[in-house]
Biopython code that builds the backbone (N, CA, C, O; Angstrom):
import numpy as np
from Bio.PDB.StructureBuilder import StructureBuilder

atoms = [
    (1, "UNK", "N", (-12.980, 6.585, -3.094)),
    (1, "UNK", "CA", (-14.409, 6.462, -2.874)),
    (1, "UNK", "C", (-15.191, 7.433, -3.754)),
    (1, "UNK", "O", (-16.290, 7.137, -4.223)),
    (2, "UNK", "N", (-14.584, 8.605, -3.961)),
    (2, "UNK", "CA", (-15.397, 9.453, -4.831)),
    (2, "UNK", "C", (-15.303, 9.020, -6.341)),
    (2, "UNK", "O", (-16.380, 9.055, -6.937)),
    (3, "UNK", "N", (-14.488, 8.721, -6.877)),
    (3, "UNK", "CA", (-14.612, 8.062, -8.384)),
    (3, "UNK", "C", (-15.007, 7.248, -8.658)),
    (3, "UNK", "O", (-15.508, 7.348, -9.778)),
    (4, "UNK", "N", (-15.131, 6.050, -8.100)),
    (4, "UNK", "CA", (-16.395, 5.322, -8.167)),
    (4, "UNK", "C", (-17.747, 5.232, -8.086)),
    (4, "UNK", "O", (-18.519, 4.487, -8.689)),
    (5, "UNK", "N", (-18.068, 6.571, -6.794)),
    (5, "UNK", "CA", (-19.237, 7.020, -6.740)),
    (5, "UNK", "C", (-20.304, 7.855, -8.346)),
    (5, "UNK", "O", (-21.379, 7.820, -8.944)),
    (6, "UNK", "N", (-18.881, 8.539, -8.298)),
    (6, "UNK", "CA", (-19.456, 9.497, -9.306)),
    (6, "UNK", "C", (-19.517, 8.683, -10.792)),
    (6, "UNK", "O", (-20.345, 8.990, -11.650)),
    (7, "UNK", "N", (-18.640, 7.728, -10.953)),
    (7, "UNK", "CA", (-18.691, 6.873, -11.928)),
    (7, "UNK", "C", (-20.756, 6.018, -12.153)),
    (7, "UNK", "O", (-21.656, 5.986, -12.992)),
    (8, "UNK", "N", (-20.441, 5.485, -10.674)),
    (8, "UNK", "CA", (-21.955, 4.898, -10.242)),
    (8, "UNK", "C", (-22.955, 5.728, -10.878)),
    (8, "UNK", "O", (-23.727, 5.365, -11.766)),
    (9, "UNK", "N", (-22.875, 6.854, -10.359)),
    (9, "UNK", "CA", (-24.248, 7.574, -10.341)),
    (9, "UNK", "C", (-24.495, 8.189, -12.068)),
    (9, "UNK", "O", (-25.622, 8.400, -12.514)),
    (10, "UNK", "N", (-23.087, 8.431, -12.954)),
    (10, "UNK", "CA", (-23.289, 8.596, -14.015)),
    (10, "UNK", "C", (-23.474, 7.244, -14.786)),
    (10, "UNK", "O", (-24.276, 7.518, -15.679)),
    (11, "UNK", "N", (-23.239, 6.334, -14.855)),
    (11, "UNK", "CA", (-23.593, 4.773, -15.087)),
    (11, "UNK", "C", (-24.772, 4.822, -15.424)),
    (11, "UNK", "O", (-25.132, 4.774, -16.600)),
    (12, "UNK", "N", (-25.754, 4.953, -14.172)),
    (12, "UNK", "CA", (-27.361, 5.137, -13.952)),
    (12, "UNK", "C", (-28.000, 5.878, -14.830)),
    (12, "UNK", "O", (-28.950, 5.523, -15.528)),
    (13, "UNK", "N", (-27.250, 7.370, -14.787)),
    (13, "UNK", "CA", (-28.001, 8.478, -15.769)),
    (13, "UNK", "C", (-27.741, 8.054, -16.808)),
    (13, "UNK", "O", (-28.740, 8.431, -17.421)),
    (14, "UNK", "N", (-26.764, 7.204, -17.981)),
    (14, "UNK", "CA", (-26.363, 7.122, -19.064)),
    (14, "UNK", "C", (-27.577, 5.950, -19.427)),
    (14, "UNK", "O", (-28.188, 5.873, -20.493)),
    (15, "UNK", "N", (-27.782, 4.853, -17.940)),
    (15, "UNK", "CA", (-28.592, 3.372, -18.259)),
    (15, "UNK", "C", (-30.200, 4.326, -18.624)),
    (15, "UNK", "O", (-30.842, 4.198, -19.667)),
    (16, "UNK", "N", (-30.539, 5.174, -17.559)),
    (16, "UNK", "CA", (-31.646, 5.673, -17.646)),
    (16, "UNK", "C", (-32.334, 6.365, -19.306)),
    (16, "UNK", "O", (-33.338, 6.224, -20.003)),
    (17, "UNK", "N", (-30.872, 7.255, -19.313)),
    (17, "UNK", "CA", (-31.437, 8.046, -20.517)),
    (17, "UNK", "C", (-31.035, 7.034, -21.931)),
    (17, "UNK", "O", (-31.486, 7.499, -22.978)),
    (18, "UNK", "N", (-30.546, 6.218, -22.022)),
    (18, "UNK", "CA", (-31.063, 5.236, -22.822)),
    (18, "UNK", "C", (-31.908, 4.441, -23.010)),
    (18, "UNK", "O", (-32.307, 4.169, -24.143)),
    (19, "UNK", "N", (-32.423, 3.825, -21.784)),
    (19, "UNK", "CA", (-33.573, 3.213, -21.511)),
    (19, "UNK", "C", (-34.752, 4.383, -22.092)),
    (19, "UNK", "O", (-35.637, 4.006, -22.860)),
    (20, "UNK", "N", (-34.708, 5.063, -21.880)),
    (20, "UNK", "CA", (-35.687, 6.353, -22.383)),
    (20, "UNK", "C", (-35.495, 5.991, -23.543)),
    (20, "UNK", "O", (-36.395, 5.400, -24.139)),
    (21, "UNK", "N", (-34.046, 6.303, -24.267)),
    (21, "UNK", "CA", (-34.298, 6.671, -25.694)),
    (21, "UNK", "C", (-34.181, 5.494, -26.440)),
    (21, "UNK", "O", (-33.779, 5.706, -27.584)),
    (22, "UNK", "N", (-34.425, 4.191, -26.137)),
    (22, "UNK", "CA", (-34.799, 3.019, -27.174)),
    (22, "UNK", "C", (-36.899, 2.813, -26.609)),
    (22, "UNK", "O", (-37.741, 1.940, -26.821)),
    (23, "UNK", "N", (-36.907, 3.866, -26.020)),
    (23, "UNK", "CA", (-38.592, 3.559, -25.785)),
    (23, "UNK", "C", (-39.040, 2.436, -24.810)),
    (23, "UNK", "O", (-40.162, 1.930, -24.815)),
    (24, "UNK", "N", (-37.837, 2.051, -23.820)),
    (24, "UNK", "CA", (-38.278, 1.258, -22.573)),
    (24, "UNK", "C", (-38.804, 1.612, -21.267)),
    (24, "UNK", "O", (-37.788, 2.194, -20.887)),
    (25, "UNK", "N", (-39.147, 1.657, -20.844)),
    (25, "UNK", "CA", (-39.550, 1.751, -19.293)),
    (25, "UNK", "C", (-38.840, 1.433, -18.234)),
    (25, "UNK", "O", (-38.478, 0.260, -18.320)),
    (26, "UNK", "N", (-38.528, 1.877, -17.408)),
    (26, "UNK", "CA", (-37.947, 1.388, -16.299)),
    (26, "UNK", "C", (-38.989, 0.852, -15.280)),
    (26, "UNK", "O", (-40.056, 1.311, -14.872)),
    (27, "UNK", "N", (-38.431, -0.059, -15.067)),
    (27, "UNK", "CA", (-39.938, -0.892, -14.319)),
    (27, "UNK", "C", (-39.189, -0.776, -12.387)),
    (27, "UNK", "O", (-38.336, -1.513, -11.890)),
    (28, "UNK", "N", (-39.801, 0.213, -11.840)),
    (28, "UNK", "CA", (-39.468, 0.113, -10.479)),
    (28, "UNK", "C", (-40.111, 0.131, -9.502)),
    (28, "UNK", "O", (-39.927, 0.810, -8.491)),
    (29, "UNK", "N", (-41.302, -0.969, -9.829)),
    (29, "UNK", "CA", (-42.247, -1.242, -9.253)),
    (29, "UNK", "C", (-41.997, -2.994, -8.665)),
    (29, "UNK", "O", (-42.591, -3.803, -7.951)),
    (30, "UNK", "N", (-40.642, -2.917, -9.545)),
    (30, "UNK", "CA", (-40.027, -4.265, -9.501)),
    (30, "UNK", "C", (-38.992, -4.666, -7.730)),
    (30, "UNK", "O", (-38.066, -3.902, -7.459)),
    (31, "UNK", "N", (-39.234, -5.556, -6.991)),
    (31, "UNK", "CA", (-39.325, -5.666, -5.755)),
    (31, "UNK", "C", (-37.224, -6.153, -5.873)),
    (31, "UNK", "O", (-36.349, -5.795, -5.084)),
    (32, "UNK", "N", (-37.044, -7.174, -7.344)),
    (32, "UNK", "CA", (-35.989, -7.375, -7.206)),
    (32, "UNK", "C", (-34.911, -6.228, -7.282)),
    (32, "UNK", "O", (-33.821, -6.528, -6.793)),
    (33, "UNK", "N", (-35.022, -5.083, -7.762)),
    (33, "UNK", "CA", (-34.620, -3.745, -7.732)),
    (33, "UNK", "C", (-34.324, -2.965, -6.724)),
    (33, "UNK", "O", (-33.274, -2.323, -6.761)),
    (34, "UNK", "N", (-35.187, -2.872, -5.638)),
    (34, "UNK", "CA", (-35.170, -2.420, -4.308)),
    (34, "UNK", "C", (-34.017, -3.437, -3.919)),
    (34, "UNK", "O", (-32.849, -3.051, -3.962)),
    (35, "UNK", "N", (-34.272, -4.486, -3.613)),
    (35, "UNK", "CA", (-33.693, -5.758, -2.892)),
    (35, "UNK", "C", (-32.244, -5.681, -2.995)),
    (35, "UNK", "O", (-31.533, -6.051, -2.061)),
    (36, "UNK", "N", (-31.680, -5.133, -4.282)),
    (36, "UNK", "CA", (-30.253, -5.561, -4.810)),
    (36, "UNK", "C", (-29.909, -3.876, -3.809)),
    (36, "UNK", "O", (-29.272, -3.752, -2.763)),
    (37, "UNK", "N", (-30.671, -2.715, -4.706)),
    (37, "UNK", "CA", (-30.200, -1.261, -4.303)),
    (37, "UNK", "C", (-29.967, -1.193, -3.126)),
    (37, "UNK", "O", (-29.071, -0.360, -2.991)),
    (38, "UNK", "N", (-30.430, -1.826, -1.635)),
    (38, "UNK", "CA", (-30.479, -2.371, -0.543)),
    (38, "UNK", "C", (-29.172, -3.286, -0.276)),
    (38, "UNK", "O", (-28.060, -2.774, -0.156)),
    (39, "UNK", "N", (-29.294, -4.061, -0.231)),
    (39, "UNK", "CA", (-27.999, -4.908, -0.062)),
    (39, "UNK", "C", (-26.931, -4.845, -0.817)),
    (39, "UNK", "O", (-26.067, -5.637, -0.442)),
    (40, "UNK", "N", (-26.653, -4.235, -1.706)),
    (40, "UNK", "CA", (-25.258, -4.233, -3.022)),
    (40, "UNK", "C", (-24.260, -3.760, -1.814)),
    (40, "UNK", "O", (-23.245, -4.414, -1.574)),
    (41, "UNK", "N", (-24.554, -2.744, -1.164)),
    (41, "UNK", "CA", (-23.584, -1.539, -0.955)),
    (41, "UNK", "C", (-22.703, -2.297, 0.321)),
    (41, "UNK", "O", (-21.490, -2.413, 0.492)),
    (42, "UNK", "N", (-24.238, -2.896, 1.377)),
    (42, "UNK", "CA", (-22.924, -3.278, 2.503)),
    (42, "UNK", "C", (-22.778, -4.787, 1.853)),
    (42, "UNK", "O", (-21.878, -4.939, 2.680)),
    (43, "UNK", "N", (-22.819, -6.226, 1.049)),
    (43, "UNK", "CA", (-22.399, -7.347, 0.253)),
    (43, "UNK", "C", (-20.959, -6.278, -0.403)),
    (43, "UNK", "O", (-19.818, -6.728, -0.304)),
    (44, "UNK", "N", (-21.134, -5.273, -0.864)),
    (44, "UNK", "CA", (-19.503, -5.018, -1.251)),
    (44, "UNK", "C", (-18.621, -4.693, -0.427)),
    (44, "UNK", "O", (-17.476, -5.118, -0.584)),
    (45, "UNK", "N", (-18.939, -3.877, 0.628)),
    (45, "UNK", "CA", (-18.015, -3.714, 2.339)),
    (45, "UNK", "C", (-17.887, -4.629, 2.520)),
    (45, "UNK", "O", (-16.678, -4.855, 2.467)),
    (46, "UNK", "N", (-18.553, -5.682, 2.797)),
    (46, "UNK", "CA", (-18.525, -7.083, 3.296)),
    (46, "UNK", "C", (-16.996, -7.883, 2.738)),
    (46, "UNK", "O", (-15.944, -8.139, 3.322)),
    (47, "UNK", "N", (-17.513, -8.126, 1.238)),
    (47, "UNK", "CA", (-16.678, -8.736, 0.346)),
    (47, "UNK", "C", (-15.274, -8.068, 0.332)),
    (47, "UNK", "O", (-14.255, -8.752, 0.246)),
    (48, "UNK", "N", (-15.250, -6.729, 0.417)),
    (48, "UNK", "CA", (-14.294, -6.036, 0.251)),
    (48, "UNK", "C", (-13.283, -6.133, 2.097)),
    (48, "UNK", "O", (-12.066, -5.949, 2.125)),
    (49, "UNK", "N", (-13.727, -6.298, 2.808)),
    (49, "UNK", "CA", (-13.055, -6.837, 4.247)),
    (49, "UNK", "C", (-12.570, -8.230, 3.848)),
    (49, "UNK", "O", (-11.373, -8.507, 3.917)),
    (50, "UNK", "N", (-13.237, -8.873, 3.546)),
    (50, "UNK", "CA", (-12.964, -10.499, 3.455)),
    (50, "UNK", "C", (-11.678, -10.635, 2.867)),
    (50, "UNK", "O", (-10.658, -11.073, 3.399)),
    (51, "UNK", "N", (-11.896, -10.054, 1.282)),
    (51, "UNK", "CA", (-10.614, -10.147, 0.472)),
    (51, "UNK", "C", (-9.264, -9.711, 0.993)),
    (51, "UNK", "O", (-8.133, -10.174, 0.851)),
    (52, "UNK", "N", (-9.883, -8.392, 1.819)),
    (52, "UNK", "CA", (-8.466, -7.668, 2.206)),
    (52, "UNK", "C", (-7.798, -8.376, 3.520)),
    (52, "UNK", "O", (-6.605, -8.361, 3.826)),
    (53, "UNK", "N", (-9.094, -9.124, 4.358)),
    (53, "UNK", "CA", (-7.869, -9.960, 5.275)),
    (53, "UNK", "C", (-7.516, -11.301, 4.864)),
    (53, "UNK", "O", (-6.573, -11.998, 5.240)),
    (54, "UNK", "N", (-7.955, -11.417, 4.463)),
    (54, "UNK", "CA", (-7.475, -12.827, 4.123)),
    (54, "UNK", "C", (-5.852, -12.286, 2.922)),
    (54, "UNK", "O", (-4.688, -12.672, 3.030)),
    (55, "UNK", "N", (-6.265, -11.620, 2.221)),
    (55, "UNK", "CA", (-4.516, -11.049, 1.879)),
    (55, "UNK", "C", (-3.586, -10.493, 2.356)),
    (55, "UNK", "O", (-2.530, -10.195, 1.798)),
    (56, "UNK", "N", (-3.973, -10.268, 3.664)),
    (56, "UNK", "CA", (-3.404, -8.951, 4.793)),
    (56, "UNK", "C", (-3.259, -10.325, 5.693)),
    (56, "UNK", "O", (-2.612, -9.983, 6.683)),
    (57, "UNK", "N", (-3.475, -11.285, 5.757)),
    (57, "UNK", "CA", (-3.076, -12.644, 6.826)),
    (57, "UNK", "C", (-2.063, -13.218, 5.975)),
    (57, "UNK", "O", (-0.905, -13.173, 6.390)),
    (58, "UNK", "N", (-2.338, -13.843, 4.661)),
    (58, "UNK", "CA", (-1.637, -14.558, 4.106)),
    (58, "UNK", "C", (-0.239, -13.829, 3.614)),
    (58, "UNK", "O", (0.682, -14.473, 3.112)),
    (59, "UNK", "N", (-0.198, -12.309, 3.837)),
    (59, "UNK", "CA", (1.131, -11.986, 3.466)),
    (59, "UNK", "C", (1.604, -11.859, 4.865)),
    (59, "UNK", "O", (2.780, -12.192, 5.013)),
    (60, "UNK", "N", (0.941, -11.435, 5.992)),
    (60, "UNK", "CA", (1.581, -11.850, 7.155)),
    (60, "UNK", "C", (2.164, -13.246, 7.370)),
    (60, "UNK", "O", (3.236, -13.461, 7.935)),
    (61, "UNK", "N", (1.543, -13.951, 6.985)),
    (61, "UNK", "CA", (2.119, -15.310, 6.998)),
    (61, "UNK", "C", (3.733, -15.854, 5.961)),
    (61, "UNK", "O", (4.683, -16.630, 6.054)),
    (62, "UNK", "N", (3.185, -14.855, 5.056)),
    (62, "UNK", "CA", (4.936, -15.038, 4.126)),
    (62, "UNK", "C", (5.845, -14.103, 4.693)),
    (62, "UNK", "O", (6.967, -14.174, 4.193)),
    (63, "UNK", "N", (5.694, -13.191, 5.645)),
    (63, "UNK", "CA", (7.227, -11.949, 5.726)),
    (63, "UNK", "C", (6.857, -12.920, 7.452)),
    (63, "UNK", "O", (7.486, -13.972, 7.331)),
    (64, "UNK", "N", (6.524, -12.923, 8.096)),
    (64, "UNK", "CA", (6.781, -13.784, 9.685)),
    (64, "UNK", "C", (6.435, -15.239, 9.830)),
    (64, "UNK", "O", (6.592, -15.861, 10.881)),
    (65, "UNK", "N", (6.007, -15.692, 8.839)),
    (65, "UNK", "CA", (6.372, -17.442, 8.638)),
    (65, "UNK", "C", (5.578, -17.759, 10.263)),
    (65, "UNK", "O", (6.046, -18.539, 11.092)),
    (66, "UNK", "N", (4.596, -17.140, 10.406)),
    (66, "UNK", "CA", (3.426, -17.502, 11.908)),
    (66, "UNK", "C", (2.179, -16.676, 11.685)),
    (66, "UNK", "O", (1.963, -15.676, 11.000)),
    (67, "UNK", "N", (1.333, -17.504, 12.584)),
    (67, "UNK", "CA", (0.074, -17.009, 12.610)),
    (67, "UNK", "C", (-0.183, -15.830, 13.589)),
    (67, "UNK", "O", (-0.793, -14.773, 13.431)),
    (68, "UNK", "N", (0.407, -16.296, 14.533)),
    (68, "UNK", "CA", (0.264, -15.601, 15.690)),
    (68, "UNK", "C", (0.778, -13.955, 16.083)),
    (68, "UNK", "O", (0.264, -13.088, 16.791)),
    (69, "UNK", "N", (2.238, -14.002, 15.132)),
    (69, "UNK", "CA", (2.618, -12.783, 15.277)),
    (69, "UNK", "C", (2.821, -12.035, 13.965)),
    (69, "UNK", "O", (3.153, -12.409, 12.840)),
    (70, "UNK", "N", (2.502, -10.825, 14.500)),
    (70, "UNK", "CA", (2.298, -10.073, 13.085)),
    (70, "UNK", "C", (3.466, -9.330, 12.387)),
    (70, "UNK", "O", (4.422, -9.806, 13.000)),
    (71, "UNK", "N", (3.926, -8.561, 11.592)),
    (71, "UNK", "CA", (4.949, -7.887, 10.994)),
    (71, "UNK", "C", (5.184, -6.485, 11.937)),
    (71, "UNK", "O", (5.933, -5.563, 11.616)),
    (72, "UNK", "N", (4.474, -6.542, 13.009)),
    (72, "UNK", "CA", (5.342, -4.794, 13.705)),
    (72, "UNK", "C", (5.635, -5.528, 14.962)),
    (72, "UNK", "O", (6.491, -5.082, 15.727)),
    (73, "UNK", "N", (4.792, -6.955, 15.314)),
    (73, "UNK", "CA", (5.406, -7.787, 16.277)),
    (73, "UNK", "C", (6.843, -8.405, 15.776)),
    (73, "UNK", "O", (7.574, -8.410, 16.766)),
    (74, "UNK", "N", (7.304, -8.751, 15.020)),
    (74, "UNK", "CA", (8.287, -9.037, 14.794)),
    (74, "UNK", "C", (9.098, -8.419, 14.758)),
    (74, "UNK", "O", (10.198, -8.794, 15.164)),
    (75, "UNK", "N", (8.843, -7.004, 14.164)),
    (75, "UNK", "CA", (9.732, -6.042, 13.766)),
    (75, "UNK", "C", (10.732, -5.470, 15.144)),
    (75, "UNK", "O", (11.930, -5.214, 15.270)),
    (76, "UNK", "N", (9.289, -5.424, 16.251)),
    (76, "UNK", "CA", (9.667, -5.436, 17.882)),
    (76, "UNK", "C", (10.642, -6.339, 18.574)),
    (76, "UNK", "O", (11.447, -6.091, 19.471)),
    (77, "UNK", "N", (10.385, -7.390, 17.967)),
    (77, "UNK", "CA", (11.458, -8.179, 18.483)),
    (77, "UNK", "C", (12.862, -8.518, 17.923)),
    (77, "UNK", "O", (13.840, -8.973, 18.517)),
    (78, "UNK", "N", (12.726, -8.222, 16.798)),
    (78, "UNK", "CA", (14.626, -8.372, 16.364)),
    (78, "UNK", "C", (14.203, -6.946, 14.470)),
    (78, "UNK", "O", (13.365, -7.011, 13.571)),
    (79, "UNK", "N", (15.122, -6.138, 14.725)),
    (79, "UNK", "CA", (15.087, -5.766, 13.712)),
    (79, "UNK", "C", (14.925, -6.378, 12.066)),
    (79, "UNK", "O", (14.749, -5.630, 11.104)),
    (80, "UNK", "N", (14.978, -7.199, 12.013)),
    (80, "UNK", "CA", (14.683, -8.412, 10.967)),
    (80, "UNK", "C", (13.448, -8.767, 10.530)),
    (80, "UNK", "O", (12.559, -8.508, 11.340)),
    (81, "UNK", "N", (13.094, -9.284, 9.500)),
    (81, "UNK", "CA", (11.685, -9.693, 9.111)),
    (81, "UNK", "C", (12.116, -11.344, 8.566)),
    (81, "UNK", "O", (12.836, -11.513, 7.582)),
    (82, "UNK", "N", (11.632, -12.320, 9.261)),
    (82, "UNK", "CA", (11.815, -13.287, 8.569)),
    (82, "UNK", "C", (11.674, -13.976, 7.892)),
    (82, "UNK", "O", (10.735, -14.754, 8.059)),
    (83, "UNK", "N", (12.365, -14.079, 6.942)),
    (83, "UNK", "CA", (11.700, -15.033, 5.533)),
    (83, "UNK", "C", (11.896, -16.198, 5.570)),
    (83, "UNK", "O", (11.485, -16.923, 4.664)),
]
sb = StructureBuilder()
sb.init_structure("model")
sb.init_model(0)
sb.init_chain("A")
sb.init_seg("    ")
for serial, (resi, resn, name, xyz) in enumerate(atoms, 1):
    if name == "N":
        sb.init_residue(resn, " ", resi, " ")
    sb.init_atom(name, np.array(xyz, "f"), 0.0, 1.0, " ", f" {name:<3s}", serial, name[0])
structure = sb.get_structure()
């Protein structure tokens, strides 16, 4: 979480102080700007749960060949994992 952060926030300073130095403006008076800075953060928690269960189900589904029971449920019931 921290290297990405710090990646983020230097990203910004590098976009900013270029934006400066080709003589642009940063326009943040702009509503679509707020809107994204607002929603980016939890749309990536979001996205980032989704991906991880749905890969965290579907490999449950290849080592216990069921929906229902999971890999420490199985593990409980016969030392074995079944493939």
């Amino acid at each position: 979480f921290i290297c990405p952060s710090i990646f983020a926030i230097l990203a910004m300073v590098f976009i900013c102080v270029g934006t400066v130095a080709q003589g642009h403006s940063i326009a943040l008076q702009n509503w679509h700007f707020w809107l994204v800075l607002v929603i980016y953060p939890f749309w990536g928690v979001f996205i980032q749960v989704l991906l991880q269960s749905m890969l965290m189900r579907h490999l449950n589904w290849f080592f216990t060949g069921s929906d229902e029971d999971g890999v420490l449920d199985s593990l409980g019931k016969s030392r074995a994992v079944c493939w």
